[in-house]
C-alpha positions as CSV (number, residue, x, y, z in Angstrom):
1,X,5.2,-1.9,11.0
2,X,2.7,0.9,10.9
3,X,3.7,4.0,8.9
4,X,3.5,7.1,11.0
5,X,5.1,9.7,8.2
6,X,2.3,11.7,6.0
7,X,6.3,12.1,3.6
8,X,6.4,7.9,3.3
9,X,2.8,7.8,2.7
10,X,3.1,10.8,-0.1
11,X,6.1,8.6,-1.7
12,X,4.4,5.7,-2.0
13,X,1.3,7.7,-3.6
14,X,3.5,9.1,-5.8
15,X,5.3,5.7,-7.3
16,X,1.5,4.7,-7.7
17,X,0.5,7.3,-9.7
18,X,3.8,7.2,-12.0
19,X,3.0,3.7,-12.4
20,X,6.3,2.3,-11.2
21,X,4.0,0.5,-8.3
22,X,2.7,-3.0,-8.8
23,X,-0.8,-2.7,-7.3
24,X,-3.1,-5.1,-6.5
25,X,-6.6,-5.7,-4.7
26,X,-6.2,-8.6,-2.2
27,X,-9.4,-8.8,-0.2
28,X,-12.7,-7.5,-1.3
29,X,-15.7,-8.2,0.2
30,X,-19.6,-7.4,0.4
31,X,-19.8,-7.5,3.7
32,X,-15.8,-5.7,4.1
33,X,-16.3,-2.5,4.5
34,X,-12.6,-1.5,3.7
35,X,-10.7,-3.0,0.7
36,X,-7.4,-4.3,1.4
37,X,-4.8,-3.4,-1.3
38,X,-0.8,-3.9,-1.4
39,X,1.5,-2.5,-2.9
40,X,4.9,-3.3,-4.2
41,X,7.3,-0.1,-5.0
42,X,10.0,0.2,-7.4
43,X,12.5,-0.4,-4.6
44,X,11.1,-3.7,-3.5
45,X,9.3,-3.2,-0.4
46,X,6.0,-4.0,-0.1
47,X,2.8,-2.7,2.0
48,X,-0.7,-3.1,2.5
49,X,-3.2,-0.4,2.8
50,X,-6.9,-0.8,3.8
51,X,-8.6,2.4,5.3
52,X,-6.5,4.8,7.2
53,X,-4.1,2.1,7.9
54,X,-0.4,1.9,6.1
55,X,2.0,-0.9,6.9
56,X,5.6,-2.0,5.4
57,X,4.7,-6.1,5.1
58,X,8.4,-6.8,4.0
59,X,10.9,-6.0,1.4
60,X,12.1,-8.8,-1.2
């Protein structure tokens, strides 16, 4: 599910920055040019970021 809200995108920013986010790199490659990162916030949901693109994966 693609994020659509500049306020759910700011939240999850913010979690990142506080450290309450697990972050990690999952995909990185020469020839890639956008990284693909995901993140899990403090709440349990989980999403994946790689250029402009935001989407919930799932929650757990």
């Amino acid at each position: 599910m693609k994020i659509r809200s500049y306020k759910e995108v700011l939240w999850i920013l913010k979690e990142v920055l506080r450290g309450e986010a697990e972050v990690k790199q999952i995909a990185k490659r020469p020839q890639q040019i956008e990284d693909v990162w995901e993140i899990k916030l403090s709440n349990g949901v989980i999403y994946r970021i790689w250029g402009t693109t935001v989407e919930m994966v799932r929650r757990e």
